[in-house]
ROKOL-452967 format. One line per 4 residues: number of its first residue (from 1); their letters; for each residue x, y, z of C-alpha. Coordinates in Angstrom, 2 decimals. Example, Ala and Ser with C-alpha at 12.3 -4.5 7.8 and 13.67 -1.06 7.14 Angstrom:
# ROKOL-452967
1) as) 12.30,-4.50,7.80; 13.67,-1.06,7.14
This chain:
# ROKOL-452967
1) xxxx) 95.11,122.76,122.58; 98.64,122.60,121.46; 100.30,119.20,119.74; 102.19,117.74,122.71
5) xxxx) 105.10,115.31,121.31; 106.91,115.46,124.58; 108.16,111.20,124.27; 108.16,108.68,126.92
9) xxxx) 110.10,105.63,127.09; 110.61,104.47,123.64; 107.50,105.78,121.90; 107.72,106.32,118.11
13) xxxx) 105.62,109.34,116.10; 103.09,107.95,113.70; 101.49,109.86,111.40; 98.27,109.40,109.67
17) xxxx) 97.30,111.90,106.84; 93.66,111.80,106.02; 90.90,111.47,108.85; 87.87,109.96,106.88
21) xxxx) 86.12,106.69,107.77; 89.72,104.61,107.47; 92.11,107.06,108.96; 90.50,108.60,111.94
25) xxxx) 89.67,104.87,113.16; 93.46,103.67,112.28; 94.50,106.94,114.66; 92.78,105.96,117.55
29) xxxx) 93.76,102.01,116.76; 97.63,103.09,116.57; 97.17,105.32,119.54; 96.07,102.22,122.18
33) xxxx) 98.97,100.13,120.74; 100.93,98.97,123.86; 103.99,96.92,124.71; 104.05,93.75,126.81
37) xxxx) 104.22,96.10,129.84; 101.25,98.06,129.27; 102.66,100.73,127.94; 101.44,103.46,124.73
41) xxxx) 103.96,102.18,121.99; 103.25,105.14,119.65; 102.53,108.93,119.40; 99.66,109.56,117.23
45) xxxx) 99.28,112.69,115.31; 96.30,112.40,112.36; 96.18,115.17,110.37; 93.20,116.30,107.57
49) xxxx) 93.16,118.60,105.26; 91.96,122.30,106.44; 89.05,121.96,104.72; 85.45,122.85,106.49
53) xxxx) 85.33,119.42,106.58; 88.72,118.81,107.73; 89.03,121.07,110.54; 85.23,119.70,112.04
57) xxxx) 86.86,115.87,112.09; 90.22,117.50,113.97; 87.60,119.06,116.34; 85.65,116.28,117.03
61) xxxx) 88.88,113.76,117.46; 90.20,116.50,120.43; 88.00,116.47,122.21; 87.26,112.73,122.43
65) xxxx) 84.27,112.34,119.86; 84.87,110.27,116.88; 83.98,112.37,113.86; 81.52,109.49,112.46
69) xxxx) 78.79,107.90,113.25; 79.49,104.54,114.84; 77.72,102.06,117.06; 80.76,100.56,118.17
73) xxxx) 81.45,101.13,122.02; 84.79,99.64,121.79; 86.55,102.03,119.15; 84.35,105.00,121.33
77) xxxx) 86.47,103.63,124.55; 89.18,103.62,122.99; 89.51,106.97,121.31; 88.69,108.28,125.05
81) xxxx) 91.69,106.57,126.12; 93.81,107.71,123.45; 92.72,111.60,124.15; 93.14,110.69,128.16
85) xxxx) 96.65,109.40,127.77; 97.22,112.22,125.59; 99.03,110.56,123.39; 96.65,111.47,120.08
89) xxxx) 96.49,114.36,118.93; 94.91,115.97,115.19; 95.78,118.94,113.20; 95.67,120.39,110.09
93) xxxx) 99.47,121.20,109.84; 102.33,119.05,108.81; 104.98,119.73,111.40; 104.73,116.21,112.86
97) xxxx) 106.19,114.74,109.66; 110.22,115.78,110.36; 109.61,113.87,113.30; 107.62,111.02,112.29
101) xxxx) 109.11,107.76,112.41; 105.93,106.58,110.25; 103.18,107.36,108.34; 100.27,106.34,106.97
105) xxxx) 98.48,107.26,103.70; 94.60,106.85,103.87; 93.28,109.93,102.00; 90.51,108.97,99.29
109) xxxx) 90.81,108.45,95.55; 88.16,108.89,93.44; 87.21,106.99,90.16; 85.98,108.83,87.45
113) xxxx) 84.24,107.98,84.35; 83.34,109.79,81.28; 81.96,108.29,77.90; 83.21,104.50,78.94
117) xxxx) 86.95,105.98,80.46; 87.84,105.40,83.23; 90.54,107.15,85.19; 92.17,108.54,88.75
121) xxxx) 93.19,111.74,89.32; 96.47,111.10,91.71; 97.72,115.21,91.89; 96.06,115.07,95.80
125) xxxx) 98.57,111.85,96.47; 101.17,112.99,94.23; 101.51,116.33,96.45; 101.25,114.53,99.54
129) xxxx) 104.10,111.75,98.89; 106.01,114.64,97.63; 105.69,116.32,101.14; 106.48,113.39,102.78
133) xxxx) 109.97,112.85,100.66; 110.68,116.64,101.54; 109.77,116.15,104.94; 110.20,112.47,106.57
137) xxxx) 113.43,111.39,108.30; 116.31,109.51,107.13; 115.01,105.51,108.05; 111.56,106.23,108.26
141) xxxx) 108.46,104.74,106.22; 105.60,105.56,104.30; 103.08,102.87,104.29; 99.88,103.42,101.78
145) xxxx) 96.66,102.40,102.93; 94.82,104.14,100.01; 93.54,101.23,97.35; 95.66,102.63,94.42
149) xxxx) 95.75,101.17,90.83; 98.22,98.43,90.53; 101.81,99.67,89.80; 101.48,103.24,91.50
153) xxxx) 104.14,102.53,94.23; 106.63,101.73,92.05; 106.06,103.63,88.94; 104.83,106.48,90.43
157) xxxx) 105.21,107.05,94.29; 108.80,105.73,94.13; 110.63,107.77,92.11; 108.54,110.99,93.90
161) xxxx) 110.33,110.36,96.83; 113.84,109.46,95.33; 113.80,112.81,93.24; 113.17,114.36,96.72
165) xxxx) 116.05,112.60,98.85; 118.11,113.18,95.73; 117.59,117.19,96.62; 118.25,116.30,99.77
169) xxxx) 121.58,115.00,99.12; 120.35,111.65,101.15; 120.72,107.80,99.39; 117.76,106.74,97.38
173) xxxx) 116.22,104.48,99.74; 116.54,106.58,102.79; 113.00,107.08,103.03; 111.39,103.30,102.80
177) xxxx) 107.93,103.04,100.83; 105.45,100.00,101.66; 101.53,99.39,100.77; 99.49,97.77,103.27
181) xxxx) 95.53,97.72,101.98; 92.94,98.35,105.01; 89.90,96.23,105.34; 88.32,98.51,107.38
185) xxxx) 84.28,97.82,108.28; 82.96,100.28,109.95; 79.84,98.68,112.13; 79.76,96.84,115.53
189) xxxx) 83.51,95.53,114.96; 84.76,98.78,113.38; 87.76,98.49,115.86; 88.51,95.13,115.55
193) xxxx) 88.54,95.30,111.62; 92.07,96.67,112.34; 93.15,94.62,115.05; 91.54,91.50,115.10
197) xxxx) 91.78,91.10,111.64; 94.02,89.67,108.57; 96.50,92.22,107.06; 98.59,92.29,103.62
201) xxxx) 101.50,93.55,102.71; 104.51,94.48,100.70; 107.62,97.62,100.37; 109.55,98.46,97.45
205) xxxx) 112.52,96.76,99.00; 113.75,93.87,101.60; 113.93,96.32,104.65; 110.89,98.43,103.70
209) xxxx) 108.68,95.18,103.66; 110.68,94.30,107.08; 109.69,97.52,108.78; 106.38,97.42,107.76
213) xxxx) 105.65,94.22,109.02; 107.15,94.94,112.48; 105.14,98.28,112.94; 101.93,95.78,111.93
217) xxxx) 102.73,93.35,114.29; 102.48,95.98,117.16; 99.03,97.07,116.69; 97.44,93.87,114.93
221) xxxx) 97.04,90.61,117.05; 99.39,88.93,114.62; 99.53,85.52,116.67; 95.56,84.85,115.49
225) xxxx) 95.25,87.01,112.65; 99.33,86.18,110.85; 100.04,89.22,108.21; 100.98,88.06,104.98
229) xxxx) 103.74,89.41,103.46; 103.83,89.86,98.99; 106.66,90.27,97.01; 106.30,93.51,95.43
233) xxxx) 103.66,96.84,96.09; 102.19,95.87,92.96; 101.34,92.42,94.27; 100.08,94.00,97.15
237) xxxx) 97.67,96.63,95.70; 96.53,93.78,93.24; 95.78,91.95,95.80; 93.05,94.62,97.51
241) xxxx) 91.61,95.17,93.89; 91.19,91.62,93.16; 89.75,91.21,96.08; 87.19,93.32,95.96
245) xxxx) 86.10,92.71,91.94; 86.12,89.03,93.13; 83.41,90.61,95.81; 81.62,92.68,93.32
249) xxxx) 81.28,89.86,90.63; 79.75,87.64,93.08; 77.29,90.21,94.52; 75.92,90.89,90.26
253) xxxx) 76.59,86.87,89.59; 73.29,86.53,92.35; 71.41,89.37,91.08; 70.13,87.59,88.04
257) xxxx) 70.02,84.51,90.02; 67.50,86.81,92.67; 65.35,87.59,89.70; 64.86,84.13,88.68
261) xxxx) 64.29,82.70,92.05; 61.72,85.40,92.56; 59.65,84.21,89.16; 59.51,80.96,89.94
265) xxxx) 58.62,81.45,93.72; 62.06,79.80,95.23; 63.66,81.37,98.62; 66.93,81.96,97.21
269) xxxx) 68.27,82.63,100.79; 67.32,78.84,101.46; 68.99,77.73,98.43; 72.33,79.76,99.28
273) xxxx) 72.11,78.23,102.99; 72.17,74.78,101.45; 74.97,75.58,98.80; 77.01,77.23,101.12
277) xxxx) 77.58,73.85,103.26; 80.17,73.26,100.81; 83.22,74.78,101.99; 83.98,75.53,98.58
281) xxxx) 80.80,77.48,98.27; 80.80,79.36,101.75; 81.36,82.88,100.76; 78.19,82.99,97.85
285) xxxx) 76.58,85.97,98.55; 72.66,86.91,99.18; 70.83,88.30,97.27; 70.09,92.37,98.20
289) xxxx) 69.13,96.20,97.20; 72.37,96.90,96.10; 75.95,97.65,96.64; 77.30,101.24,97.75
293) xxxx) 80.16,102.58,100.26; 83.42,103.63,98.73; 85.53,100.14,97.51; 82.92,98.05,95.91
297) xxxx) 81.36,100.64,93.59; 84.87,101.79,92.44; 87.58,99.65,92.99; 87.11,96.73,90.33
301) xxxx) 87.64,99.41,87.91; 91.62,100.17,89.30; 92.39,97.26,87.09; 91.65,98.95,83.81
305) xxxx) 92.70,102.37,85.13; 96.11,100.38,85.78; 96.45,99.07,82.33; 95.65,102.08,80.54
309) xxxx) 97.81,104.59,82.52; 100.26,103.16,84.62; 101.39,99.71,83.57; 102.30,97.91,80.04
313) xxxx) 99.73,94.68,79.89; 98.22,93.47,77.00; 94.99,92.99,79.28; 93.27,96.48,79.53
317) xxxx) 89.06,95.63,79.16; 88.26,93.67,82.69; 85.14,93.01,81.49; 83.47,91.39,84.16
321) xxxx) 84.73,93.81,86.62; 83.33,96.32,84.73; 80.34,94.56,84.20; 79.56,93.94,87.90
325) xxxx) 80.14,97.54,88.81; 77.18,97.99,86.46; 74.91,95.70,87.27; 75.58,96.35,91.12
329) xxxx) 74.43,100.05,89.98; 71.46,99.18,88.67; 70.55,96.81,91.28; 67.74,98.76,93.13
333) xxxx) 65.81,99.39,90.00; 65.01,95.43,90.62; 63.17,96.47,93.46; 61.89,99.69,91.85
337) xxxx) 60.24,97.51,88.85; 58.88,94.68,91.36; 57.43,98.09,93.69; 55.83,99.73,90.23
341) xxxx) 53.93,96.33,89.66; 52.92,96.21,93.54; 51.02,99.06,93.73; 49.48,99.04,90.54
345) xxxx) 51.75,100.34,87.44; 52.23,103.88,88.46; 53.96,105.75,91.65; 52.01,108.82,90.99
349) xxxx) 50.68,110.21,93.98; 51.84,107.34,95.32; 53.49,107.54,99.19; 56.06,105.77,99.96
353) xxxx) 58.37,104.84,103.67; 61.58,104.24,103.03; 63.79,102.63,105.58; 67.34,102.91,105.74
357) xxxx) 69.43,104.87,103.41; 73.17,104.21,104.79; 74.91,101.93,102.60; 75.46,99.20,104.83
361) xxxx) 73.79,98.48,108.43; 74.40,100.01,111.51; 77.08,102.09,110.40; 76.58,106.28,109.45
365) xxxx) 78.35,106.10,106.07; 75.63,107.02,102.92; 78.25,107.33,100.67; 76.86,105.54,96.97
369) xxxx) 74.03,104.28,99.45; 72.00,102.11,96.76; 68.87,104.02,98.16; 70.28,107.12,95.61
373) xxxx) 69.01,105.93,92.68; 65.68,104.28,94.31; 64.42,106.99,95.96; 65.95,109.28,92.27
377) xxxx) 63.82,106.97,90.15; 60.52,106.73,92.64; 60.63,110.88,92.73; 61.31,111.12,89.02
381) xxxx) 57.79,109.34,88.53; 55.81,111.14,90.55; 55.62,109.41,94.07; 56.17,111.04,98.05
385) xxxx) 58.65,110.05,99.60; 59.44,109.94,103.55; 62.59,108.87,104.04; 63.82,107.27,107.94
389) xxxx) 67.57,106.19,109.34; 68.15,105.87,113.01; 71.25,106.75,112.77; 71.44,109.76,110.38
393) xxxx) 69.16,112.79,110.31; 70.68,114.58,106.97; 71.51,112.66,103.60; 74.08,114.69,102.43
397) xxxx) 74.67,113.53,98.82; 70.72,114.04,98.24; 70.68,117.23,100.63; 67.86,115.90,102.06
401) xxxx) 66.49,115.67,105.74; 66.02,112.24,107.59; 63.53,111.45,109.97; 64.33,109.61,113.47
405) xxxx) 60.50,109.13,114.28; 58.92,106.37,112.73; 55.38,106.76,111.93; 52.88,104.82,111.24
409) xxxx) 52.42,102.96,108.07; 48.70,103.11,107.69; 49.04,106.76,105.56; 51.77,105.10,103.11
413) xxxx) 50.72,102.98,99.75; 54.37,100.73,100.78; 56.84,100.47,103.10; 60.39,99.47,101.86
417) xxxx) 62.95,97.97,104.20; 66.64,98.21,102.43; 68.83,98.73,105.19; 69.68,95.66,108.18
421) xxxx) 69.68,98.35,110.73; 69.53,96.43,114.24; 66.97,99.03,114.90; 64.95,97.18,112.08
425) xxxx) 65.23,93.82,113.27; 64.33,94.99,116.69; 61.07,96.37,115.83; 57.64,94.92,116.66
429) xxxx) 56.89,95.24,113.55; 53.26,93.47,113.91; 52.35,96.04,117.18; 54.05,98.69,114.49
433) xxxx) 51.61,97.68,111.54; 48.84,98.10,113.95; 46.11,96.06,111.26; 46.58,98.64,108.63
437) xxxx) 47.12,96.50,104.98; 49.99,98.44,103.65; 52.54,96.46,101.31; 55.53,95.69,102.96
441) xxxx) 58.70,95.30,100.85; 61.85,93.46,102.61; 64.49,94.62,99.83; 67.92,93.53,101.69
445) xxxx) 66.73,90.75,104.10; 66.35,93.02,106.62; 63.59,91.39,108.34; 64.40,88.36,110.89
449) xxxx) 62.57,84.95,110.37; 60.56,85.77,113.13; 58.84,89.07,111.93; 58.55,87.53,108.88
453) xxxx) 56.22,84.75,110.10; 54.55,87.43,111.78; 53.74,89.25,109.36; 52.99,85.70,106.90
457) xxxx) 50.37,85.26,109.86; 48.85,88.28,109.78; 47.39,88.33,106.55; 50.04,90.98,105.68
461) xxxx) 51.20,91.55,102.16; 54.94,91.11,102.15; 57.06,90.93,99.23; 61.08,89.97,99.50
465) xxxx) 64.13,90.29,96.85; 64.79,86.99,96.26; 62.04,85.22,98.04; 59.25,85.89,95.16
């Protein structure tokens, strides 16, 4: 299939470089973007890398499959349209970009860490911004969706593209450069996480910001969910790295809260119900197995990679960021200890059903799924493992095969729920159990009131993270 870019009416080319779990869904959201007519407002092109990896998402998003696991109908629908109306297209080449009137940023960037340093290795996003200042029309925009330290717009991106225009023989701000953080959730409302959903923003100057906020406005139901506009990129990507340390903190803030509550045999969820009443108290987080996916495990650390590479601050140790991100890591050892004393002090020979090993529930994503270092440790001392998702069959990061049967549990020393799966919460799990006495561990809340009680009734032994 060829890229068609034959225009109707007044449509504009977007461009979105990088086709993971944020771009790809951003495509097809930009791509069913229509006027008060009806009309397509925009020509989509994504494009990905030509990686193996690359070319099988440009594949899958021609011919109308979305190249992730997702159980929402409504972003499946919607790519379909796109593809139908022909007005989304992906590739691995760059020709789009002398005609794009936009384009978005949403490739991945990696923390790493290496005897307590922490840094980010922008060459990737240096090359591509480079491209784009080569590339990109006179009046068009950039607009970052990447989480980037704070101060990499301006100190870095910005004078990329101005030492391109300037071998262009073009004015310095003839390509416009604004940050706009995604809160992407991929799940049931992956779709909506873009449209129906708040949105920040910023551009290096007045008319960047302005643009920005007008191409927004077309694709996000603005009149219930108002963007909100900063005063500088920096502001902006401080704003998506505060946001999620303040998220991070407050998941390790209940983890020693979840041990204590356990002890002394309190239902911590019952506790949190009652404290979260307070509207000042409403977001408090639950207690769980632990965090994974790509922002909360890395992103509180942007702060200190800021400090130390990018910006002048006399602030540079973020130690409770840096804090959280550990304790969040070491999270489902909580349930590994509590397991270990379960079933007697030692897992060897020990067999073991683990349930769920995505990140996060009902979406495909096992990126630093908390399950890594569970089922690492649990192996590492001697115990089988069988491992079940109903939504993945092949844990890539562990090369390791998952099951979609679920067998009994009379032929395992302990089950362990750690993923909210609607597939889990479905189950019947007392028909399921079938009388057999295995220890049942609920490690994320998984299970609903109701099969708890069940089980309570039966006699069962169940144990829960932060239940006792």
């Amino acid at each position: 299939k060829k890229m068609n870019i034959e225009l109707s009416n007044n449509q504009e080319i977007v461009s979105v470089i990088g086709l993971g779990f944020v771009g790809a869904a951003t495509a097809v959201a930009i791509a069913n973007a229509k006027d008060s007519s009806g009309e397509n407002q925009f020509h989509v092109i994504g494009i990905d890398a030509p990686t193996p990896q690359g070319i099988e998402r440009i594949k899958s998003i021609n011919r109308g499959e979305f190249p992730f696991i997702t159980v929402d109908s409504k972003l499946k629908s919607a790519l379909t349209n796109a593809i139908k109306n022909d007005n989304l297209f992906a590739t691995e080449k760059k020709d789009a970009l002398k005609k794009s009137s936009i384009t978005l940023v949403c490739v991945n960037l990696d923390v790493n860490e290496s005897n307590g340093h922490v840094s980010v290795d922008l060459t990737n996003m240096k090359e591509i911004i480079r491209e784009l200042g080569y590339n990109m029309p006179s009046g068009s925009l950039i607009i970052i969706q990447t989480t980037v330290p704070p101060g990499t717009c301006i100190e870095i991106f910005e004078p990329i593209i101005k030492d391109c225009l300037k071998e262009r023989k073009l004015p310095e701000n003839d390509i416009l450069l604004a940050h706009s953080y995604e809160r992407v959730m991929p799940g049931k409302n992956y779709l909506d996480s873009i449209v129906n959903f708040w949105r920040v923003y910023s551009g290096n100057i007045s008319k960047a910001a302005d643009k920005c906020n007008n191409f927004l406005s077309k694709i996000i139901n603005v009149e219930k969910y108002p963007l909100t506009r900063l005063d500088s990129t920096t502001a902006s990507e401080t704003a998506k790295v505060l946001e999620n340390s303040y998220r991070a903190v407050n998941i390790a803030f209940i983890e020693e809260w979840s041990k204590f509550s356990e002890d002394i045999g309190v239902d911590l969820f019952h506790v949190i119900d009652a404290i979260r009443l307070r509207p000042t108290h409403s977001n408090i987080m639950y207690p769980g197995f632990g965090v994974g996916g790509y922002c909360l495990t890395k992103d509180p650390l942007l702060g200190m990679v800021a400090a130390e590479e990018i910006v002048d601050t006399a602030e540079k140790s973020f130690p409770f960021s840096s804090q959280a991100v550990k304790t969040n890591n070491d999270m489902p050892l909580n349930t590994f200890d509590k397991l270990k004393k379960i079933i007697g002090g030692s897992f060897e020979e020990k067999k073991l059903m683990l349930l769920g090993v995505t990140y996060r529930e009902d979406i495909g994503d096992t990126r630093n799924s908390p399950a890594e270092v569970f089922v690492s440790k649990v192996i590492e001392e001697g115990a089988e493992i069988f491992l079940h998702d109903p939504l993945i069959n092949y844990w890539a990061e562990m090369d390791m095969k998952i099951s979609q049967e679920l067998p009994m549990p009379s032929a395992f020393d302990a089950v362990i729920f750690t993923v909210a799966h609607s597939f889990y919460r479905e189950l019947d799990i007392i028909n399921w159990i079938g009388g057999s006495n295995v220890n049942i561990v609920d490690a994320n809340n998984v299970l609903t009131e109701k099969q708890r009680q069940s089980l309570y009734k039966s006699k069962s032994f169940i144990y829960s993270v932060g239940r006792g």
